[in-house]
C-alpha positions in Angstrom: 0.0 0.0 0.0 1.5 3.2 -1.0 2.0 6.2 1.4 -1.0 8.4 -0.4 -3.4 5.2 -0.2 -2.7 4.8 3.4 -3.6 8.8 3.9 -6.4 8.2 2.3 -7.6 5.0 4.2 -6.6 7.1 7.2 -8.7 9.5 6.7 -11.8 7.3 5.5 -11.3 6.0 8.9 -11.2 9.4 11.0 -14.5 10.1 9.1 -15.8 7.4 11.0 -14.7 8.6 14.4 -11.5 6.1 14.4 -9.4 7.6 17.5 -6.3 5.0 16.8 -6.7 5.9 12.7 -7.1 10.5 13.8 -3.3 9.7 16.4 -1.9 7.3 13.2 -2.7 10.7 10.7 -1.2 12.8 13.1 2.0 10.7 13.3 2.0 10.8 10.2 1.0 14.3 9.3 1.7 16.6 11.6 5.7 17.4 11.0 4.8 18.4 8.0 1.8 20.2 8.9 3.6 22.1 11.6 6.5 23.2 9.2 3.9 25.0 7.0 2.0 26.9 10.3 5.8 28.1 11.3 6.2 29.3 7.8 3.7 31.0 7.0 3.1 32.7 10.7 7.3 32.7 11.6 6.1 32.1 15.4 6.5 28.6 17.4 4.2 28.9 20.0 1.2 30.5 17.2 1.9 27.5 15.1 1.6 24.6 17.4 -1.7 26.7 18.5 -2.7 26.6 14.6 -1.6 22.8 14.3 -4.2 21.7 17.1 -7.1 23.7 15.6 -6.3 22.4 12.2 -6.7 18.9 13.6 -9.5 19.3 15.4 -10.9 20.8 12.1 -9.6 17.6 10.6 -11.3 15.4 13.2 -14.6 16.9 12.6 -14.4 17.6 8.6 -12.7 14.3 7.3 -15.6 13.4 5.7 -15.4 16.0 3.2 -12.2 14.2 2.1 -13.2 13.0 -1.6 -10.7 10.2 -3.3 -9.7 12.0 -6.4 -6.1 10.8 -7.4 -4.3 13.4 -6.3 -2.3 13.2 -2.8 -4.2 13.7 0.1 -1.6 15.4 1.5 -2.4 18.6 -0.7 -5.6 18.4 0.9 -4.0 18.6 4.2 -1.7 21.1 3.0 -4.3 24.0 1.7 -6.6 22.9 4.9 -3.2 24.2 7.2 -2.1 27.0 5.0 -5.4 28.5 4.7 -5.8 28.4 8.4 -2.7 29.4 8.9 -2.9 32.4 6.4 -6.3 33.0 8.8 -4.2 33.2 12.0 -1.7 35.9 10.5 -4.4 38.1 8.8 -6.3 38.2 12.1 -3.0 38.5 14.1 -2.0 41.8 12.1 -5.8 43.0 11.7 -5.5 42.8 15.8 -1.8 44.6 15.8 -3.3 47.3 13.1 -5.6 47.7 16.1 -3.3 48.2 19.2 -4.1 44.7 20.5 -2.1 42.4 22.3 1.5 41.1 22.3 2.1 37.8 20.4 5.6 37.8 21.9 3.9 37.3 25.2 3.9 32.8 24.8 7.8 32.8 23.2 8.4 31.3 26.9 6.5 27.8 25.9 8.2 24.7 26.2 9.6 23.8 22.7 7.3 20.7 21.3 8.6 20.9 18.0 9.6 18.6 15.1 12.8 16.1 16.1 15.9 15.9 14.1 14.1 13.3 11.7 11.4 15.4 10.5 13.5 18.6 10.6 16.2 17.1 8.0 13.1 15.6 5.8 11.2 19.5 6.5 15.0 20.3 5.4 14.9 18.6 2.3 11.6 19.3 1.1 12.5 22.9 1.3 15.6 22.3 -0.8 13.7 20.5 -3.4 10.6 23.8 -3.1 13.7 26.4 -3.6 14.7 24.4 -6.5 11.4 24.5 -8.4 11.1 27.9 -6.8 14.0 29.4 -8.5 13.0 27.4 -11.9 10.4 30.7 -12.4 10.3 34.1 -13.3 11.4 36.4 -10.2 8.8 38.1 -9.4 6.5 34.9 -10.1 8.5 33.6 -7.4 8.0 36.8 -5.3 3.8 36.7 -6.2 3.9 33.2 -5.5 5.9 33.5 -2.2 3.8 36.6 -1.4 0.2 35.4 -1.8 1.1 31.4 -0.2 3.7 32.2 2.6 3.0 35.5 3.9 -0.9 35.7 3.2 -0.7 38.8 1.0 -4.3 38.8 -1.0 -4.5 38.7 -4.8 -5.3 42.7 -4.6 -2.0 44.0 -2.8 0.2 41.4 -4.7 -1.5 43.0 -7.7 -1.6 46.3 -6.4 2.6 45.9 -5.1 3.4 44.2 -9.0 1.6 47.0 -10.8 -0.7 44.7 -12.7 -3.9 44.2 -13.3 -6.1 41.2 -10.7 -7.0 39.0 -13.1 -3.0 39.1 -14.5 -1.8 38.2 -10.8 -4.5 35.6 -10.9 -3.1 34.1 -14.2 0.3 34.5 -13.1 -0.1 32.5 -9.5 -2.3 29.5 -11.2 0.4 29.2 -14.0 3.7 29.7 -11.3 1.4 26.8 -9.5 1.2 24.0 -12.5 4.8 24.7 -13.1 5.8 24.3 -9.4 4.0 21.1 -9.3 5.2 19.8 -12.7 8.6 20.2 -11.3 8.2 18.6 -8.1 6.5 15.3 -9.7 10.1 15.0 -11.3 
């Protein structure tokens, strides 16, 4: 059975309310899961806090899941980037507003990733920079902009000087090119 199958069947399973199949789709998710909450919101303690509510939306939403060929880990993927890309416009909508200190939880014990997921993290962000550099620069910047550090299609427009439906066009084709390249 091969690693997207098992997802899959993990999944399936956490739609049923499997406890043992949700902790085996954690162990087997959640490194990489965690490395994309402390990308896109460059703070430990706000990610971890991200990577819990992602599972719990997880827990109660794998039933949406649909088999469809593609790797279930995408799905996974946009469900934690999109949340986490949540987190960070409602973190700076606060800040824009005088509200509270994120800084305050850097204290936290560390629960991170161990050294085995870090150098795997490590080199699926060598193989991303790769494919990353592959495309125009300021695809690269767009791409970065809009997936990374939440920027909307507007003020990556708006910052690029070109029309929304252009930055639209730009970030779907940067997106099949990134993907072509990683299949290799």
């Amino acid at each position: 059975m091969s690693r997207q199958t098992e997802i899959e069947a993990m999944i399936g399973r956490v739609a049923l309310g499997d406890r043992a199949a949700f902790g085996a789709l954690y162990d087997a998710t959640s490194a990489k899961l965690f490395g994309i909450c402390l990308r896109v919101l460059n703070d430990r303690a706000e990610a971890e806090d991200a990577l819990q509510e992602i599972f719990v939306k997880l827990w109660h939403n794998a039933g949406r899941y649909q088999v469809n060929g593609l790797s279930p880990m995408t799905w996974l993927i946009t469900i934690a980037r999109n949340h986490a890309i949540d987190r960070l416009r409602a973190r700076r909508k606060a800040e824009s507003r005088g509200g509270g200190d994120m800084d305050a939880v850097a204290d936290l014990a560390d629960a991170g990733p161990g050294p085995e997921a870090l150098a795997v993290a490590a080199s699926e962000n060598q193989r991303i920079d790769r494919c990353m550099s592959e495309l125009e620069p300021d695809r690269a910047a767009a791409v970065r902009g809009a997936y990374l550090t939440g920027e909307s299609y507007a003020e990556l427009a708006e910052r690029h000087g070109v029309p929304l439906n252009t930055m639209r066009t730009w970030l779907r084709r940067s997106l099949m090119r990134l993907k072509e390249c990683l299949t290799r």
